[in-house]
mmCIF file of the N, C-alpha and C atoms, coordinates in Angstrom:
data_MODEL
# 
_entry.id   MODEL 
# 
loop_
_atom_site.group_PDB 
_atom_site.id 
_atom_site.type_symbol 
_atom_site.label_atom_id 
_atom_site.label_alt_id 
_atom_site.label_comp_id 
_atom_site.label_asym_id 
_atom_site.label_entity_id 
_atom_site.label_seq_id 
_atom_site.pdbx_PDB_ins_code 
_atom_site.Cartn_x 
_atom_site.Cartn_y 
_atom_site.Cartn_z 
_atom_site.occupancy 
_atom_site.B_iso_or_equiv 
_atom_site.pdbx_formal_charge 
_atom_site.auth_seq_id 
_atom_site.auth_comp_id 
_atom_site.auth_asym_id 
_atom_site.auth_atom_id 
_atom_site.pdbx_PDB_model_num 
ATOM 1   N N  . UNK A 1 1  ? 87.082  50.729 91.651  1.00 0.00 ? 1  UNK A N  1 
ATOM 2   C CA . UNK A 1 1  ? 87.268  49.293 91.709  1.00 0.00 ? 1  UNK A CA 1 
ATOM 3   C C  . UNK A 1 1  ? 88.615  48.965 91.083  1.00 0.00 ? 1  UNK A C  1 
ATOM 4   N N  . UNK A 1 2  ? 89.614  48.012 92.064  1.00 0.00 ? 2  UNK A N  1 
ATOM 5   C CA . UNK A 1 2  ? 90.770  47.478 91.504  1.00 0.00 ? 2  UNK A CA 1 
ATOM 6   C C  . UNK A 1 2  ? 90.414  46.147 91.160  1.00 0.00 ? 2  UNK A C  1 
ATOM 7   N N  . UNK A 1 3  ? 90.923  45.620 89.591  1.00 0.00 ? 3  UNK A N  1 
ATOM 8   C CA . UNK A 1 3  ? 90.986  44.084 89.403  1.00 0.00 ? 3  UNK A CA 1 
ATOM 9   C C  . UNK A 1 3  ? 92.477  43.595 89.047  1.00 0.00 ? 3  UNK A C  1 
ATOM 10  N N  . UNK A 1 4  ? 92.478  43.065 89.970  1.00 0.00 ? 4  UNK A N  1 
ATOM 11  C CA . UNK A 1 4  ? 94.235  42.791 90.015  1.00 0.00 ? 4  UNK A CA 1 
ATOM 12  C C  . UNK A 1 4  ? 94.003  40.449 89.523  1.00 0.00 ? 4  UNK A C  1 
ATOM 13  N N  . UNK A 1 5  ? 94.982  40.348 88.476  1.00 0.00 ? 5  UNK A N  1 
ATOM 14  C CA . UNK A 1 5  ? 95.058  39.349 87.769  1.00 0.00 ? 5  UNK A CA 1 
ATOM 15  C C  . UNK A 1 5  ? 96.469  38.608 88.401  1.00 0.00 ? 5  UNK A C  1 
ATOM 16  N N  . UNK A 1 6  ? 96.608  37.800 89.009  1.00 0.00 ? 6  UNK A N  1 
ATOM 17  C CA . UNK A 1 6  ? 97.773  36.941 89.191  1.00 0.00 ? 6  UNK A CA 1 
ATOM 18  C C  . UNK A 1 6  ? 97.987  35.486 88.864  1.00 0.00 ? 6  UNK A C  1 
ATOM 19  N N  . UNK A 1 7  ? 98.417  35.378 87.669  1.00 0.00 ? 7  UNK A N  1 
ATOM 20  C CA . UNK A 1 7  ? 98.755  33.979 86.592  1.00 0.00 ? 7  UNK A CA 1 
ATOM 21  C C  . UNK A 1 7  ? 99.620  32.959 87.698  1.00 0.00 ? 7  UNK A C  1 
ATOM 22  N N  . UNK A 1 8  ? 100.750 33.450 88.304  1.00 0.00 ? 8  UNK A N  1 
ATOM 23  C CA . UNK A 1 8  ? 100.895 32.615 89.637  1.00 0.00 ? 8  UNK A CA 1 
ATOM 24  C C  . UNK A 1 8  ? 99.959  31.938 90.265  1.00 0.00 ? 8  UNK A C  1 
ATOM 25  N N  . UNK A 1 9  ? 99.152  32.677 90.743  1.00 0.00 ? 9  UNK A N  1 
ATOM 26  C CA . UNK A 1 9  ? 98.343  32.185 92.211  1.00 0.00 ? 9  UNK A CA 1 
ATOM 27  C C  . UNK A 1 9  ? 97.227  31.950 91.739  1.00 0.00 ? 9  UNK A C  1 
ATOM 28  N N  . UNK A 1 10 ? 97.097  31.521 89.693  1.00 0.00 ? 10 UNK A N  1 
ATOM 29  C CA . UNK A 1 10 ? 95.741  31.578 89.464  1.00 0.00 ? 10 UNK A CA 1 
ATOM 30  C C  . UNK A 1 10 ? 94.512  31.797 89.910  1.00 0.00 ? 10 UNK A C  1 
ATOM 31  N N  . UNK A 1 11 ? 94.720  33.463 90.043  1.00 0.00 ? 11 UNK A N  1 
ATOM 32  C CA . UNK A 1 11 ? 93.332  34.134 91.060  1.00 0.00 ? 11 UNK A CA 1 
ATOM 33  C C  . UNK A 1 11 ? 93.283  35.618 90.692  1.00 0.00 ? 11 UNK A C  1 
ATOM 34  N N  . UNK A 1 12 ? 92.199  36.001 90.540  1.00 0.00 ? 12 UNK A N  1 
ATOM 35  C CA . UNK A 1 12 ? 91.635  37.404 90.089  1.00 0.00 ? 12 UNK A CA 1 
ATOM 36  C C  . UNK A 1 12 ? 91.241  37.827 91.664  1.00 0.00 ? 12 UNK A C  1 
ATOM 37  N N  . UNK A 1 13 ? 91.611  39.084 91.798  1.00 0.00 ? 13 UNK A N  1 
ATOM 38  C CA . UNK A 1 13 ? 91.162  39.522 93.074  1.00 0.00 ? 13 UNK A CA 1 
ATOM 39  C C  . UNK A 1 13 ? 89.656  41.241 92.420  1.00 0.00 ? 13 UNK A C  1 
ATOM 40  N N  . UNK A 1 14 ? 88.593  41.239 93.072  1.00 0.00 ? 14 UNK A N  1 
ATOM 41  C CA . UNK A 1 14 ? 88.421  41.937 92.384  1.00 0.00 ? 14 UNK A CA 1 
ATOM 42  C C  . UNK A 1 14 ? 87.974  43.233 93.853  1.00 0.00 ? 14 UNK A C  1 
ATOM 43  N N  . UNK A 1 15 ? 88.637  44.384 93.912  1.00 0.00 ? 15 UNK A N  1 
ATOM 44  C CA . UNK A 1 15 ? 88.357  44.969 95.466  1.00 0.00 ? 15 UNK A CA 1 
ATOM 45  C C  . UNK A 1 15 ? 87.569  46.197 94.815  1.00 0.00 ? 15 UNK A C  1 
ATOM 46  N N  . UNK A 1 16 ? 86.393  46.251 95.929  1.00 0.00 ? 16 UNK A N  1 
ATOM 47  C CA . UNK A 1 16 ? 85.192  46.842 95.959  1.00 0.00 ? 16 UNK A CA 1 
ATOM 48  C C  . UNK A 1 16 ? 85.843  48.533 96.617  1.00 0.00 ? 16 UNK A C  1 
ATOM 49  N N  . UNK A 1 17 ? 86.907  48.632 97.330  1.00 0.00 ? 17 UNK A N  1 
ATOM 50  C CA . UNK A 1 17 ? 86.742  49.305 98.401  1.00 0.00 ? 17 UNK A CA 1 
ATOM 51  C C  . UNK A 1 17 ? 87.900  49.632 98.930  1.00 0.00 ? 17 UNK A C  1 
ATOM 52  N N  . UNK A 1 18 ? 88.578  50.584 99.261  1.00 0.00 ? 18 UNK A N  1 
ATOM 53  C CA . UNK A 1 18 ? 90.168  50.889 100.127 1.00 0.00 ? 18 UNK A CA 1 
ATOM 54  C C  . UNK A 1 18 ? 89.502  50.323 101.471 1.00 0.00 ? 18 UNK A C  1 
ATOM 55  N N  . UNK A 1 19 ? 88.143  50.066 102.045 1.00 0.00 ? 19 UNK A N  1 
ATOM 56  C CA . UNK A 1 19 ? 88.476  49.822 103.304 1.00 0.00 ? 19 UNK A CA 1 
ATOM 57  C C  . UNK A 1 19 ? 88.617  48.399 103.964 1.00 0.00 ? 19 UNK A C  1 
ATOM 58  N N  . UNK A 1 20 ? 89.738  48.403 104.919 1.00 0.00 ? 20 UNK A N  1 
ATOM 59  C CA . UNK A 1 20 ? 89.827  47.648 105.884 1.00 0.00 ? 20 UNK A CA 1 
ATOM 60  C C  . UNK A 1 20 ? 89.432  46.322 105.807 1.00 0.00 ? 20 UNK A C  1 
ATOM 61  N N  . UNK A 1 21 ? 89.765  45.375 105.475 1.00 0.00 ? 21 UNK A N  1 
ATOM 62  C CA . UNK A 1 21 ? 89.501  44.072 105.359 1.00 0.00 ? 21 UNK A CA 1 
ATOM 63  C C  . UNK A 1 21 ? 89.437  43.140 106.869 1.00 0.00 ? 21 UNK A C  1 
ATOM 64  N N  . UNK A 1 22 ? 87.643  43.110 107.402 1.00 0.00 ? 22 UNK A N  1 
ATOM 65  C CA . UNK A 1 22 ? 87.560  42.825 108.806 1.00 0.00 ? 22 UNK A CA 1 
ATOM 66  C C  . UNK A 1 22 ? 87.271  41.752 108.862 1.00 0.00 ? 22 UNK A C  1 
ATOM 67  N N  . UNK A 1 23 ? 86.306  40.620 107.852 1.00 0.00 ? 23 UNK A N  1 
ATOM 68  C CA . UNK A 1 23 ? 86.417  39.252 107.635 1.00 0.00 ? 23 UNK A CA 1 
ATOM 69  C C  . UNK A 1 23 ? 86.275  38.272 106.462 1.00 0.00 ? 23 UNK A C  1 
ATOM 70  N N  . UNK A 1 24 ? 86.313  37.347 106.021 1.00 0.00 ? 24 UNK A N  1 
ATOM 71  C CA . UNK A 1 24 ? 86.431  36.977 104.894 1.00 0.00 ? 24 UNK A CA 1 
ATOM 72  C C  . UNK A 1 24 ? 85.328  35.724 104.986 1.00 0.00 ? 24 UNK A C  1 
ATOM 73  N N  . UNK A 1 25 ? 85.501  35.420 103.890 1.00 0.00 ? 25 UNK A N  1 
ATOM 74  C CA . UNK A 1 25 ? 84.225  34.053 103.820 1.00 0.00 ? 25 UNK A CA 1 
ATOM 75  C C  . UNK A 1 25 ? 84.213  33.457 102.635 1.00 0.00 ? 25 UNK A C  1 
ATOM 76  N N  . UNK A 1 26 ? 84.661  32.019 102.406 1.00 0.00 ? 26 UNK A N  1 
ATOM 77  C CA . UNK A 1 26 ? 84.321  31.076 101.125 1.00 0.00 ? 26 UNK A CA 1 
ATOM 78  C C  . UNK A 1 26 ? 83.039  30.791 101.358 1.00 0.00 ? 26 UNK A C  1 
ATOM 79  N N  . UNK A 1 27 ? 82.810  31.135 100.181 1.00 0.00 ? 27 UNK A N  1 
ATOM 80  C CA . UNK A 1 27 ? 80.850  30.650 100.017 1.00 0.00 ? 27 UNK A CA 1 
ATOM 81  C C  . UNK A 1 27 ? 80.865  29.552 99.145  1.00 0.00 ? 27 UNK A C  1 
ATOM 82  N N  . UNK A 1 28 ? 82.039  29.455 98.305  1.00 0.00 ? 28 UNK A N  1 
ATOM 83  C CA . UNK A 1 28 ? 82.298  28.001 97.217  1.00 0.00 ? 28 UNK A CA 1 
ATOM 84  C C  . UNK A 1 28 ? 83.428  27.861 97.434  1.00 0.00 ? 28 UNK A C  1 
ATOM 85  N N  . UNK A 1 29 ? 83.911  26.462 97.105  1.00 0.00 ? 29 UNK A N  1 
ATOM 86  C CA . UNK A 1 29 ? 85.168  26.300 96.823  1.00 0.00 ? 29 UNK A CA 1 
ATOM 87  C C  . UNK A 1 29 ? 85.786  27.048 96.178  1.00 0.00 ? 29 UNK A C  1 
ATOM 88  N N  . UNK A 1 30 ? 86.911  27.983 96.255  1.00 0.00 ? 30 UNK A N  1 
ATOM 89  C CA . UNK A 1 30 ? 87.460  28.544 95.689  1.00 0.00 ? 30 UNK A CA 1 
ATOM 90  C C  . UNK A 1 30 ? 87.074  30.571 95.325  1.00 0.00 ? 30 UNK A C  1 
ATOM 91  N N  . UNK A 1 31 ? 85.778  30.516 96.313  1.00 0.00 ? 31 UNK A N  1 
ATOM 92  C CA . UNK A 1 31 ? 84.997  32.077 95.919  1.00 0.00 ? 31 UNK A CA 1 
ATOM 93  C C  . UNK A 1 31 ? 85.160  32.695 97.023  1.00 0.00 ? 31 UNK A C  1 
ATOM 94  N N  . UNK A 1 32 ? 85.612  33.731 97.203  1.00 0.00 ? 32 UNK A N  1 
ATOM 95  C CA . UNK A 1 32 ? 85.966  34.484 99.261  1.00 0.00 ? 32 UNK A CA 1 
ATOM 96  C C  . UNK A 1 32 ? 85.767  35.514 98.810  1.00 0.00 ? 32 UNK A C  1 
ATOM 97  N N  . UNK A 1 33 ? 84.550  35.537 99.891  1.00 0.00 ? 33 UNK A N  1 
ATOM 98  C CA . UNK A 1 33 ? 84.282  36.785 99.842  1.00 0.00 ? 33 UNK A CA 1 
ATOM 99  C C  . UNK A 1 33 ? 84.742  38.098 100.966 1.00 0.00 ? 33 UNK A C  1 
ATOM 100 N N  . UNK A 1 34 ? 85.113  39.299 100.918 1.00 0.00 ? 34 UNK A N  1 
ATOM 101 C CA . UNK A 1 34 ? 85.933  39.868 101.885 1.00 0.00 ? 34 UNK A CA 1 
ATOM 102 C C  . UNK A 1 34 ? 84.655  41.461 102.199 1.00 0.00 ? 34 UNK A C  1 
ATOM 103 N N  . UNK A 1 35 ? 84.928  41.328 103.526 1.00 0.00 ? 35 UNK A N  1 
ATOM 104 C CA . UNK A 1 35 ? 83.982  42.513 104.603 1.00 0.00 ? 35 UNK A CA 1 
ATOM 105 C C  . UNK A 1 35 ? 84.355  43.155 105.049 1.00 0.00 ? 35 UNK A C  1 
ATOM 106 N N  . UNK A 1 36 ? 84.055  44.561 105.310 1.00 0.00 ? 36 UNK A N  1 
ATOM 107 C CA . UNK A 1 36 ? 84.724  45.442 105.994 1.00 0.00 ? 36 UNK A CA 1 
ATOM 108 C C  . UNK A 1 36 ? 83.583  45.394 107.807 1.00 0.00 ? 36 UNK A C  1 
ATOM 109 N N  . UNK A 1 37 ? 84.182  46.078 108.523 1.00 0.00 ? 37 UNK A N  1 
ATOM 110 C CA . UNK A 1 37 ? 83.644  46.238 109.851 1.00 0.00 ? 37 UNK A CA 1 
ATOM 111 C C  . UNK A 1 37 ? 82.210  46.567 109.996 1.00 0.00 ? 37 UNK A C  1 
ATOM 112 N N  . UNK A 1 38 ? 81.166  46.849 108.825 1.00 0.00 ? 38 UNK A N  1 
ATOM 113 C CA . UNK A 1 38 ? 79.728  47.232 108.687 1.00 0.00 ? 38 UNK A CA 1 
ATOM 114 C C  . UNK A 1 38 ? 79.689  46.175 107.898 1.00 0.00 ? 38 UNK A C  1 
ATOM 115 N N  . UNK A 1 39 ? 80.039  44.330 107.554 1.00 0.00 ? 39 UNK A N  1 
ATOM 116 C CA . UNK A 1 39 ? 79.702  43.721 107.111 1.00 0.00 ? 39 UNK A CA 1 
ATOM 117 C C  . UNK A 1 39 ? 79.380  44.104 105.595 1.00 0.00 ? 39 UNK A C  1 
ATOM 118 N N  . UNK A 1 40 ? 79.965  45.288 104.977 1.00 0.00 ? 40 UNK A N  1 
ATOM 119 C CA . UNK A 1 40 ? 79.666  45.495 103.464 1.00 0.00 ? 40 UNK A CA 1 
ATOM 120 C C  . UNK A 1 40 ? 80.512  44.879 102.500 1.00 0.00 ? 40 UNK A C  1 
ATOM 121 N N  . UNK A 1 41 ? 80.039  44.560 101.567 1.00 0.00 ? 41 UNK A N  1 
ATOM 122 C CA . UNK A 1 41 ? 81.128  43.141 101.005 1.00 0.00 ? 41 UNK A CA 1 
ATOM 123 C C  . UNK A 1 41 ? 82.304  44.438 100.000 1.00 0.00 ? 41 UNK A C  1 
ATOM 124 N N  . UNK A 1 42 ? 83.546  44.586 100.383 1.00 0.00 ? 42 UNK A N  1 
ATOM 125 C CA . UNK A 1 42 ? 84.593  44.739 99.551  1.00 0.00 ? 42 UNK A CA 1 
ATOM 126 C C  . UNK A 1 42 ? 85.431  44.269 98.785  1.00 0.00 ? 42 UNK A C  1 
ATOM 127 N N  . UNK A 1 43 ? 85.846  43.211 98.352  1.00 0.00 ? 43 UNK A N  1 
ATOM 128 C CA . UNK A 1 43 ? 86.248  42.601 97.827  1.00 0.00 ? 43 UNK A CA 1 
ATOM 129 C C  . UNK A 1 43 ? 85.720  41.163 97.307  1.00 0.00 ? 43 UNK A C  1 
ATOM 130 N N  . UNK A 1 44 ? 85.966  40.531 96.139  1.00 0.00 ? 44 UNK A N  1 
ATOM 131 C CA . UNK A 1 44 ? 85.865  39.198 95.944  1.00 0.00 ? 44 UNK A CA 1 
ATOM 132 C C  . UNK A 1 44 ? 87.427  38.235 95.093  1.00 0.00 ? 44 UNK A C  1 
ATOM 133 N N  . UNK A 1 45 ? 87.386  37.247 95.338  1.00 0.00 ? 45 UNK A N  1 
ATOM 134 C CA . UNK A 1 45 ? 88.130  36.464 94.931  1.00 0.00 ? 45 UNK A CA 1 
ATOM 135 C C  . UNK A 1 45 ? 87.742  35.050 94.694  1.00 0.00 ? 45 UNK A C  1 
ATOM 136 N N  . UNK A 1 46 ? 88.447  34.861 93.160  1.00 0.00 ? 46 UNK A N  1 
ATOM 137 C CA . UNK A 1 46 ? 88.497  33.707 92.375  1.00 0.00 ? 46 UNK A CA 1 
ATOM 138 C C  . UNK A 1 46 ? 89.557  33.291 92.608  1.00 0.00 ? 46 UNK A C  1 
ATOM 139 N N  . UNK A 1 47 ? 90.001  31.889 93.124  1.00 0.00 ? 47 UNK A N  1 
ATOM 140 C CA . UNK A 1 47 ? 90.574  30.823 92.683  1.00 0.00 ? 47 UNK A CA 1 
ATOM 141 C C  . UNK A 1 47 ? 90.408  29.675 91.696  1.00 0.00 ? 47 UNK A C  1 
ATOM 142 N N  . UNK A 1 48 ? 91.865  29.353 91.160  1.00 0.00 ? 48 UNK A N  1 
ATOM 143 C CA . UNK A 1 48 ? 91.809  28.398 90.117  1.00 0.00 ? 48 UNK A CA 1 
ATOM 144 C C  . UNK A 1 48 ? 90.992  29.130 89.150  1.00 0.00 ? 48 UNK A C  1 
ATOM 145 N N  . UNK A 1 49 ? 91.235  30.468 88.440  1.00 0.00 ? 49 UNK A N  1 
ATOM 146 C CA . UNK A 1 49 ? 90.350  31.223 87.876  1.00 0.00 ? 49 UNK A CA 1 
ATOM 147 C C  . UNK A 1 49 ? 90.196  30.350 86.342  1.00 0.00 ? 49 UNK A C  1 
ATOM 148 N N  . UNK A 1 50 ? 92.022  29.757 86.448  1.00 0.00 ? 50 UNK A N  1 
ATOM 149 C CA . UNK A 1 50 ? 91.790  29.387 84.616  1.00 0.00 ? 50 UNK A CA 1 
ATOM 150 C C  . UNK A 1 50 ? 91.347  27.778 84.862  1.00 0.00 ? 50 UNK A C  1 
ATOM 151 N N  . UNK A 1 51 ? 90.544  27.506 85.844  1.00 0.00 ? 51 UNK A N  1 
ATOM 152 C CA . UNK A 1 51 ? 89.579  26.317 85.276  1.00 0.00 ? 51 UNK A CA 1 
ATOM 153 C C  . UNK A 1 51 ? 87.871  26.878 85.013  1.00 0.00 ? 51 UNK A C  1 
ATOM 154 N N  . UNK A 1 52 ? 87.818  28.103 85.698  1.00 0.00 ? 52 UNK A N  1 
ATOM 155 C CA . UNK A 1 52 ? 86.113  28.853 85.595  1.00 0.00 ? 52 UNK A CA 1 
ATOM 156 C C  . UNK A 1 52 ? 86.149  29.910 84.361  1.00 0.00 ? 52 UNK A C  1 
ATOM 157 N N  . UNK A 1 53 ? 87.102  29.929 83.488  1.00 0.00 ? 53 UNK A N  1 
ATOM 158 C CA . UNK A 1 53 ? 87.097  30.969 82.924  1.00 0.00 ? 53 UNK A CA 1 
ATOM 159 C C  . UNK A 1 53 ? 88.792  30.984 81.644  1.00 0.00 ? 53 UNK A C  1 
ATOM 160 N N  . UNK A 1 54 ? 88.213  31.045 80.003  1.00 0.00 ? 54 UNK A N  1 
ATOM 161 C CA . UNK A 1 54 ? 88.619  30.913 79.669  1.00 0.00 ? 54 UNK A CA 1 
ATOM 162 C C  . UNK A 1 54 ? 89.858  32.079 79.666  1.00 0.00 ? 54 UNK A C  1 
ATOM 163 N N  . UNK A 1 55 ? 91.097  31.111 79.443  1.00 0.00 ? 55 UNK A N  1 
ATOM 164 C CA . UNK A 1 55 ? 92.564  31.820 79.430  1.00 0.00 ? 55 UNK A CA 1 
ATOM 165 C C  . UNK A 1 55 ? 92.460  32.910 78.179  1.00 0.00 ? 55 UNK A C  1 
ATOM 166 N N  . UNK A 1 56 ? 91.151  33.046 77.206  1.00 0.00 ? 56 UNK A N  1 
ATOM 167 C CA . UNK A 1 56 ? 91.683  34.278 76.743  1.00 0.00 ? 56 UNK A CA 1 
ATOM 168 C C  . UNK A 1 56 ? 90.965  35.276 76.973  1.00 0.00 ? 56 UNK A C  1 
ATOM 169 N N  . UNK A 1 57 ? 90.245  35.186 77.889  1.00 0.00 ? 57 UNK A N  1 
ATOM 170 C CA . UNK A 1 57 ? 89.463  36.035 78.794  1.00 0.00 ? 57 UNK A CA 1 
ATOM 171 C C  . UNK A 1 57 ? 90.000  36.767 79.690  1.00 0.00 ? 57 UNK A C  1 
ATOM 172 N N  . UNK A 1 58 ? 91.020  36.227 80.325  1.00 0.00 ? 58 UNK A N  1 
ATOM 173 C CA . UNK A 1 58 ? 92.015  36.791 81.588  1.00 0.00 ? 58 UNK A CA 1 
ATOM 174 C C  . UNK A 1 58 ? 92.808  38.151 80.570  1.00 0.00 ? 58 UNK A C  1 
ATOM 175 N N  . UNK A 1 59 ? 93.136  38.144 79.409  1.00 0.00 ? 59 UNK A N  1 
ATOM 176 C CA . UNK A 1 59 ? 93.885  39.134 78.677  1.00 0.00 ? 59 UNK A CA 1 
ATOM 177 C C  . UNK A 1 59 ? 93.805  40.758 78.727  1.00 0.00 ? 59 UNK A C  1 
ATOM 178 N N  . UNK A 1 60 ? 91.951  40.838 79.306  1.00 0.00 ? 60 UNK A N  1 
ATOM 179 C CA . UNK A 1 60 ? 92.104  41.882 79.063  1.00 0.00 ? 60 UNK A CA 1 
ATOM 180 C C  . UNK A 1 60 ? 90.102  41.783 79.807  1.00 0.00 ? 60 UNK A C  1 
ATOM 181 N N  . UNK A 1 61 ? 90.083  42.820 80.268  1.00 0.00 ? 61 UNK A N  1 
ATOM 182 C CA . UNK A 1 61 ? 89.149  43.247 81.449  1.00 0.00 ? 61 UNK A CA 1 
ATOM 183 C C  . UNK A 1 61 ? 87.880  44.334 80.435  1.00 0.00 ? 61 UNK A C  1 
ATOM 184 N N  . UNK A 1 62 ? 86.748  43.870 80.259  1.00 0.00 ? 62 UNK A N  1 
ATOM 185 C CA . UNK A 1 62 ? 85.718  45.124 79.767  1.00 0.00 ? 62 UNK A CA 1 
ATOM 186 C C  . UNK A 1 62 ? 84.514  45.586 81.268  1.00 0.00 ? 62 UNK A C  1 
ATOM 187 N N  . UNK A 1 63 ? 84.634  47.111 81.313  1.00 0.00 ? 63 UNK A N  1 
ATOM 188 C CA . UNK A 1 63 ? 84.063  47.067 82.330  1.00 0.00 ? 63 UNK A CA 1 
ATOM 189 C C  . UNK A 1 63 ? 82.932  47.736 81.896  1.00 0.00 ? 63 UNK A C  1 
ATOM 190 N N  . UNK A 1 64 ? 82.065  48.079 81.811  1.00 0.00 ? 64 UNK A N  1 
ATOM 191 C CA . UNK A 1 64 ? 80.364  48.546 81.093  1.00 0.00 ? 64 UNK A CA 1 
ATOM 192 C C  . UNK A 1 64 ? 79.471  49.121 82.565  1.00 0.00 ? 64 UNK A C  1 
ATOM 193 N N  . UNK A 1 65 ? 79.384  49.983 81.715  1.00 0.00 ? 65 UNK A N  1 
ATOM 194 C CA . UNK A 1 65 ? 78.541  51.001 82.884  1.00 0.00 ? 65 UNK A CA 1 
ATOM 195 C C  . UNK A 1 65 ? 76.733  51.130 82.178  1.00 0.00 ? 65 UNK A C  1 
ATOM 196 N N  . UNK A 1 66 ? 76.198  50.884 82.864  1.00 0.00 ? 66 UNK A N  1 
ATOM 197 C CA . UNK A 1 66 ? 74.754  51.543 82.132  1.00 0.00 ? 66 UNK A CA 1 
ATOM 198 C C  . UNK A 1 66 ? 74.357  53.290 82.537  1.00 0.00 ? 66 UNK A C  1 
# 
């Protein structure tokens, strides 16, 4: 999993998957979700991340495995 952070385009991209990006879909304002060709969800994206989520949160990523 890549989580790529862009303070520009205030948007966290978070990709599930190297494959192929075949369609996309806002389910909320601002939430898109991205599919590969078997409809399996690869990717997601936040917009306007620093109104859902505090700016000192964006600093730094914990990822937790069980």
């Amino acid at each position: 999993m890549k989580v790529t952070i862009d303070p520009d385009a205030d948007a966290v991209y978070m990709r599930l998957s190297d494959t192929r990006i075949h369609d996309s879909e806002e389910v909320k304002p601002g939430v898109i979700l991205d599919y590969d060709d078997q409809n399996n969800l690869i990717g997601i994206e936040l917009l306007r991340v620093s109104e859902r989520v505090p700016q000192a949160s964006l600093k730094s990523v914990l990822i937790e495995s069980a």
